[in-house]
Structures are given as C-alpha cells and as structure tokens.
C-alpha positions, 0 to 999 in steps of 0.5 A: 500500500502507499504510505499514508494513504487510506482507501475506502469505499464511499456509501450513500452519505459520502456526497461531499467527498463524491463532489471531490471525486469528480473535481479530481476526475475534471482536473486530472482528465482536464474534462470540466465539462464531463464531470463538472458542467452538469453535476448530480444533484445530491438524491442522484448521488446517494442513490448511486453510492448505495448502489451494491453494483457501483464502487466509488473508492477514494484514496486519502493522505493527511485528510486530502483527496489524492486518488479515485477509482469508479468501478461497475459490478456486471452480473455475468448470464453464462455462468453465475459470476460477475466481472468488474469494469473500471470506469475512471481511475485518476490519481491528483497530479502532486501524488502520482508515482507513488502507488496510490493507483495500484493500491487502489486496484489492490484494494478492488480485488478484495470488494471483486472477490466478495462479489465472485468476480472472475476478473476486473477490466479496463480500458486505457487510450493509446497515448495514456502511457502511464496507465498502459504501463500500471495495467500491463503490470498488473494483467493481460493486455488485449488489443482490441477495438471500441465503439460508441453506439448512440440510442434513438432519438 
C-alpha cells in the first residue's frame, strides 16, 4: 500500500467527498465539462453510492483527496459470476508515482472477490502511457477495438 494513504469505499452519505471525486476526475482528465458542467444533484448521488453494483473508492493522505477509482459490478448470464469494469481511475497530479493507483486496484480485488468476480477490466487510450504501463503490470493486455453506439432519438 502507499504510505499514508487510506482507501475506502464511499456509501450513500459520502456526497461531499463524491463532489471531490469528480473535481479530481475534471482536473486530472482536464474534462470540466464531463464531470463538472452538469453535476448530480445530491438524491442522484446517494442513490448511486448505495448502489451494491457501483464502487466509488477514494484514496486519502493527511485528510486530502489524492486518488479515485469508479468501478461497475456486471452480473455475468453464462455462468453465475460477475466481472468488474473500471470506469475512471485518476490519481491528483502532486501524488502520482507513488502507488496510490495500484493500491487502489489492490484494494478492488478484495470488494471483486466478495462479489465472485472472475476478473476486473479496463480500458486505457493509446497515448495514456502511464496507465498502459500500471495495467500491463498488473494483467493481460488485449488489443482490441471500441465503439460508441448512440440510442434513438
């Protein structure tokens, strides 16, 4: 684990420190209109973070926010398992290189064990080199081709 930092699992009434998150994500995805132009309103998040198939966990070291990690619990059909998909995981500029993202994705393999996962995934984008090098230490990579689909209008 990296020192000094603590990992936890947000819950419903963890709207404050989930308003950090997306500041964090905003800021580290340089993408202010994605997490922060149009924000949950406080009903919408409690309900999200009492979801069991939603997982918000927050890093902290001296009472600050230093990493975030959203993941969704996918219950599987062909067998009886689930899988877990990392959605964002993002690390504050001043803390990276420090473990904090790996012991984020450490501290997720318990909650996937708990759930019967039979693997974590997640996707990074070609030029994010960082975090190719932090999931090619940790997994298989699988090369594989993304797309978008838009739902009727």
């Amino acid at each position: 684990m990296a020192a000094g930092v603590a990992i936890r699992r947000l819950g419903s009434t963890d709207i404050a420190a989930m308003r950090a998150v997306l500041r964090l994500y905003a800021e580290a995805f340089e993408d202010t209109a994605s997490y922060l132009s149009t924000p949950p309103d406080d009903g919408y998040l409690t309900n999200l973070l009492a979801r069991g198939d939603f997982i918000q966990l927050a890093a902290q070291s001296e009472g600050r926010l230093t990493g975030a990690l959203s993941a969704y619990v996918l219950t599987k059909f062909e067998q009886a398992r689930s899988e877990i998909y990392i959605y964002d995981l993002a690390v504050a500029p001043t803390h990276r290189r420090q473990g904090i993202a790996e012991a984020m994705i450490g501290h997720l393999r318990g909650i996937a064990s708990e759930h019967g996962a039979w693997v974590i995934y997640v996707q990074a984008d070609r030029g994010d080199w960082p975090a190719v090098a932090l999931y090619t230490k940790l997994g298989t990579r699988e090369d594989v081709l993304h797309f978008d689909i838009a739902p009727e209008s």
